[in-house]
C-alpha positions as CSV (number, residue, x, y, z in Angstrom):
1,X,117.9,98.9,111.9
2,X,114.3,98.8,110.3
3,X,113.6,96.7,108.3
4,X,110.9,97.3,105.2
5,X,108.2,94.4,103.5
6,X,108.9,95.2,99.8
7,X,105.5,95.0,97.3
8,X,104.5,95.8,93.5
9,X,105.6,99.2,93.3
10,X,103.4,102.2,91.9
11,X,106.2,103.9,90.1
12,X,106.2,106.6,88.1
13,X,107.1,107.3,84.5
14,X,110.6,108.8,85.7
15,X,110.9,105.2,88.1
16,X,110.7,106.8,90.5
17,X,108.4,105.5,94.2
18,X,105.2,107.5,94.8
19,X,104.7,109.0,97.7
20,X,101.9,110.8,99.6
21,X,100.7,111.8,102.6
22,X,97.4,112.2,104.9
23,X,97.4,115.2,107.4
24,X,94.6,114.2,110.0
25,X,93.3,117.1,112.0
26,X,90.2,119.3,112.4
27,X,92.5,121.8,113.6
28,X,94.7,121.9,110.3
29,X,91.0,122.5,108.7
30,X,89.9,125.3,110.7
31,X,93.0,127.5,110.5
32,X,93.8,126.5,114.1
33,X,96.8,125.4,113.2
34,X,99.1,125.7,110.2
35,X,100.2,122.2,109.0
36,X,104.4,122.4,108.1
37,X,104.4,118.3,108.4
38,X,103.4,118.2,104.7
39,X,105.9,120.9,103.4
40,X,108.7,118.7,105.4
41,X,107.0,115.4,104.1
42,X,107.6,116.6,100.2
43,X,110.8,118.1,101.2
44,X,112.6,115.3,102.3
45,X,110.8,113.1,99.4
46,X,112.3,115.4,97.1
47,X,115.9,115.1,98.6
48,X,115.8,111.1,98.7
49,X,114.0,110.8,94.8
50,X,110.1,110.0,96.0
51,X,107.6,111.3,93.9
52,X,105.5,113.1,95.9
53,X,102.0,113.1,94.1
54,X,99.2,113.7,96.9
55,X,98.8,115.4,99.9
56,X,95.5,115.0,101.5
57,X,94.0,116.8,104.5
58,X,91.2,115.0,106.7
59,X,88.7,115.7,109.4
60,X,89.1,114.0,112.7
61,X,86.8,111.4,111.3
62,X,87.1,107.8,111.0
63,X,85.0,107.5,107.3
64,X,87.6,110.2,106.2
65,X,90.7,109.1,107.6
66,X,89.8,105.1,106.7
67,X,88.6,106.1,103.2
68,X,92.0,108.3,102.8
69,X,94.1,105.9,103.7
70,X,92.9,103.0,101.5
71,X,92.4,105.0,98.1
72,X,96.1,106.9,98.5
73,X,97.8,103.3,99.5
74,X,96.1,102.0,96.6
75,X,98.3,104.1,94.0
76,X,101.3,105.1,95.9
77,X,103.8,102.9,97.3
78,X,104.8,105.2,100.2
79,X,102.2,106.8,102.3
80,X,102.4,108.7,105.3
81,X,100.6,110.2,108.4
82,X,100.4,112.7,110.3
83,X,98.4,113.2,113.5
84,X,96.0,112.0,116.1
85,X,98.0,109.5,118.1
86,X,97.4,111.2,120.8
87,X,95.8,110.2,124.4
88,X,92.6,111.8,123.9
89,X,88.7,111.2,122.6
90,X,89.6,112.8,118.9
91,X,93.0,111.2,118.7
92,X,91.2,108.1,116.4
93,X,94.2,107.5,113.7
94,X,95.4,103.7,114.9
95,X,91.5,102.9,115.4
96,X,91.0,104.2,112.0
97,X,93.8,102.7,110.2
98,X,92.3,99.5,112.2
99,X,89.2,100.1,110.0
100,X,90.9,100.5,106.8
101,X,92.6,97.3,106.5
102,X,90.4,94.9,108.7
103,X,92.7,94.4,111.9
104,X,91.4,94.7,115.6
105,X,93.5,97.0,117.9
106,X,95.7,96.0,120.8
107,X,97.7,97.3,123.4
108,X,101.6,96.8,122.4
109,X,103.6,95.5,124.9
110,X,107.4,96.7,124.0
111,X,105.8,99.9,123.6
112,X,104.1,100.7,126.7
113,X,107.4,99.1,128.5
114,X,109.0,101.8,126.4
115,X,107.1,104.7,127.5
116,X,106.9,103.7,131.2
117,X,110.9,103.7,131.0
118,X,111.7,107.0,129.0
119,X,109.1,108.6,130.8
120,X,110.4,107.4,134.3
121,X,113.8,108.4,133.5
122,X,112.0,112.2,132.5
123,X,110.7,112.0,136.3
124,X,107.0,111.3,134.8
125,X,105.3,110.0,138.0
126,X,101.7,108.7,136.2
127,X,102.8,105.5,134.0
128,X,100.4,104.7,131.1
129,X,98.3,101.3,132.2
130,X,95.5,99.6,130.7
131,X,93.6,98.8,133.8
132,X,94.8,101.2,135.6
133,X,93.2,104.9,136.1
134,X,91.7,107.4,133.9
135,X,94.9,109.7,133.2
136,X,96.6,105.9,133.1
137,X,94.6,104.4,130.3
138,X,94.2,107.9,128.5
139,X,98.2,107.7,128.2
140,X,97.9,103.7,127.5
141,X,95.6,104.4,124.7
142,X,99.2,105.9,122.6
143,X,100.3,102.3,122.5
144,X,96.6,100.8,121.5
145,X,98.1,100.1,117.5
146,X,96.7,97.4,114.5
147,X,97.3,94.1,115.9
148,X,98.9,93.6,112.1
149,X,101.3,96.6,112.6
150,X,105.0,96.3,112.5
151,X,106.5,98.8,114.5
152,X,109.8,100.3,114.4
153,X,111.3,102.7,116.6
154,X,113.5,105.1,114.7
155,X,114.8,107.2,117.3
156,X,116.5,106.0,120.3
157,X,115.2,109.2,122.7
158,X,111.9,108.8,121.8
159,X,109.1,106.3,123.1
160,X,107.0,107.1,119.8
161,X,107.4,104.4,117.2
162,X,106.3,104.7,113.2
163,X,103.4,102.0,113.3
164,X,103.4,100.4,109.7
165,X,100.6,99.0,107.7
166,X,100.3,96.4,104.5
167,X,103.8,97.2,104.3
168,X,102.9,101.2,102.5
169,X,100.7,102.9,105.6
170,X,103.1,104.5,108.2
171,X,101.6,105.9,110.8
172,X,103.7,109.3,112.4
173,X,102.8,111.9,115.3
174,X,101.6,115.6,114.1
175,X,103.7,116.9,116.8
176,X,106.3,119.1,114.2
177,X,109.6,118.3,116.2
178,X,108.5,114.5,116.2
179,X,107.2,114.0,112.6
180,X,110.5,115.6,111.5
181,X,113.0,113.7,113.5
182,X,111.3,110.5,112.9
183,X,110.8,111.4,109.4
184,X,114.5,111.8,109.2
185,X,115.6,108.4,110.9
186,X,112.6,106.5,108.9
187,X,112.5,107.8,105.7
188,X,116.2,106.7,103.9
189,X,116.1,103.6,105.1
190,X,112.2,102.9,103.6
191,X,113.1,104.0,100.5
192,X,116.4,101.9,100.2
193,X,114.7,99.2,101.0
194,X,111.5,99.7,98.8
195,X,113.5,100.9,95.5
196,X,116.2,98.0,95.4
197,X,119.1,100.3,93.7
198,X,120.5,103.1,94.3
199,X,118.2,105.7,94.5
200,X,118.6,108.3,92.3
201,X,117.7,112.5,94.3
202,X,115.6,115.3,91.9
203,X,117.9,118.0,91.1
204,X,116.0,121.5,90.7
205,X,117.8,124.3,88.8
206,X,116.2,127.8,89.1
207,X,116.4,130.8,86.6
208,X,115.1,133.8,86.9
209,X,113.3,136.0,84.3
210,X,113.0,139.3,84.2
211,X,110.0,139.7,81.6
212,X,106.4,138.1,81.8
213,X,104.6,135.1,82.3
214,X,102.6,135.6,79.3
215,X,105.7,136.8,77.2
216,X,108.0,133.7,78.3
217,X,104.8,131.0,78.3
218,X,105.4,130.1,74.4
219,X,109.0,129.5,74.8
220,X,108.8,127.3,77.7
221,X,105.9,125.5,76.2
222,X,108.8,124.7,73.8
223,X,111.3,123.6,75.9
224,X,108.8,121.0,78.0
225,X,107.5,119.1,75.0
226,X,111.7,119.0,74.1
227,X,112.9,118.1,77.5
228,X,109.6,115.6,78.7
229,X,111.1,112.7,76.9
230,X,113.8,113.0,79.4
231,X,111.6,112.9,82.4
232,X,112.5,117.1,83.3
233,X,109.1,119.2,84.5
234,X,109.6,123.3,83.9
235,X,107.7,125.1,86.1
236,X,107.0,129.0,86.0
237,X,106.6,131.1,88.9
238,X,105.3,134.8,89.0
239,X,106.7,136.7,92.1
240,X,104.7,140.2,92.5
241,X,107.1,141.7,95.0
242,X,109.3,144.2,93.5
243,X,113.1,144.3,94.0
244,X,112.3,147.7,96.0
245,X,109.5,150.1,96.6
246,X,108.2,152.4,93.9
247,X,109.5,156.2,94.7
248,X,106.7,159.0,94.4
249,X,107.8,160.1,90.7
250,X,107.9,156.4,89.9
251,X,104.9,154.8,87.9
252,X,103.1,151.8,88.9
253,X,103.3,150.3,85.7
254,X,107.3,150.5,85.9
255,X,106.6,148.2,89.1
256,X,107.7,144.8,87.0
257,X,107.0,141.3,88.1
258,X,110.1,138.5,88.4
259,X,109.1,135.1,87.0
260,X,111.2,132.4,88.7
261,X,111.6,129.3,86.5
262,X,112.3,125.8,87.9
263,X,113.7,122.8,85.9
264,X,113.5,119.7,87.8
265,X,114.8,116.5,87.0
266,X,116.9,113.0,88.0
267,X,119.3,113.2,85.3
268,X,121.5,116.5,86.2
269,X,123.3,116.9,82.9
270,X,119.7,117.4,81.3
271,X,118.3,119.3,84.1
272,X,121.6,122.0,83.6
273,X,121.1,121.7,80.3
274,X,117.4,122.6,80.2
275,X,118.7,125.6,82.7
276,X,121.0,126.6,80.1
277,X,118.5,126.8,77.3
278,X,116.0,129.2,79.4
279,X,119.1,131.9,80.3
280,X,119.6,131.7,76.4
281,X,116.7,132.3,74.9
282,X,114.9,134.3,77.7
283,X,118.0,136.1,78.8
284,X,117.4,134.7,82.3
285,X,119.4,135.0,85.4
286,X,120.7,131.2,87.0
287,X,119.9,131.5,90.5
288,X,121.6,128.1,91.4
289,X,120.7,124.4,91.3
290,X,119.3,122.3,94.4
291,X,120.6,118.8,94.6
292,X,120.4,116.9,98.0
């Protein structure tokens, strides 16, 4: 079981932890690649009551990643990475986080006794060794973390630990299958630890309008200066697809928008009632509520 170093916490109006998260990657930036890590990052915040407030994407660069990483851990009391741990030249994320917070690197031991093992028992013939060869010290340099990092290894079939920082800077794999699976084991137990009580989920209700944006904008403005002493967010969102394709005798103009309004919120009795308001006074369809 992890264990988590608990510090002043950055939370926010609704008491809730802040989270965020640093995507590291010049392919993310190039449209190489499409980042999912930081849609699965807010998800799973969202599910366990972490208030996800940035999400930052950075060059392979260590000015970038360093300066990143100390301004977001400055303000949030949960942030994340994702990418370049790797074995090669652009892989610089430990080296960086080194940077950030003033620690020199070092090869960890448990780790690379970790790798050799899985990786033996995967039929891997090269073992990853400091002194060793090229490809060697290439596959060493995945164990080369902070010499101030606690590591933790959240997942039993996996060599690839979560490399923490100060206690608020954990350091993850871009790697979609790993970030996910470590994000699962990792996550709950950081934010039990960090929060102290019993950790409250956001609850989402959704409604759907059939009139729009402009017409309903009034009455919601309405409803969030009623429901923000309560800590609920309304959000309004315009979906251009039409329920079917317009026929030949059919008008464009008859081609009508759906608004989907969200309520969000940790107290569930105001969050429904917030919902019920909207289908009242904007004749809206409920489309279900979301809670983890």
């Amino acid at each position: 079981m992890a264990t988590h170093r608990r510090f002043m916490s950055n939370k926010s109006a609704s008491n809730s932890l802040t989270g965020a998260l640093c995507v590291i990657g010049d392919e993310i930036l190039s449209g190489k690649t499409l980042d999912i890590n930081s849609f699965y990052f807010a998800k799973r915040c969202f599910e366990l009551g972490v208030q996800v407030e940035k999400i930052e994407i950075v060059p392979d660069q260590y000015t970038s990643i360093s300066d990143s990483l100390q301004r977001l851990s400055l303000s949030h009391d949960i942030v994340f990475t994702s990418g370049g741990i790797g074995p090669t030249h652009d892989d610089i994320t430990y080296d960086a986080v080194s940077r950030a917070f003033g620690s020199e690197l070092a090869y960890h031991e448990d780790t690379l006794a970790r790798m050799r093992r899985i990786m033996k028992s995967r039929g891997v013939v090269t073992m990853p060794d400091p002194k060793g060869t090229a490809e060697q010290i290439a596959m060493a340099r995945m164990a080369l973390f902070p010499a101030n990092a606690e590591v933790v290894y959240p997942c039993e079939e996996y060599w690839v630990p979560v490399v923490s920082v100060m206690g608020r800077v954990h350091v993850f794999p871009g790697i979609p299958k790993l970030f996910e699976d470590l994000v699962d084991a990792y996550l709950p137990g950081l934010v039990a630890g960090l929060s102290g009580e019993t950790v409250l989920a956001f609850t989402r209700a959704l409604v759907g309008i059939r009139q729009r944006e402009s017409a309903i904008a009034p009455t919601l403005d309405k409803l969030q200066e009623q429901y923000s002493p309560m800590d609920i967010k309304i959000g309004s969102y315009p979906d251009w697809v039409p329920k079917k394709q317009p026929t030949p005798n059919e008008a464009l103009s008859d081609w009508k928008p759906t608004v989907v309004v969200s309520v969000v919120g940790k107290d569930k009795k105001q969050v429904e009632a917030c919902r019920a308001e909207i289908c009242l006074l904007l004749d809206g369809i409920d489309l279900g509520t979301n809670t983890p």
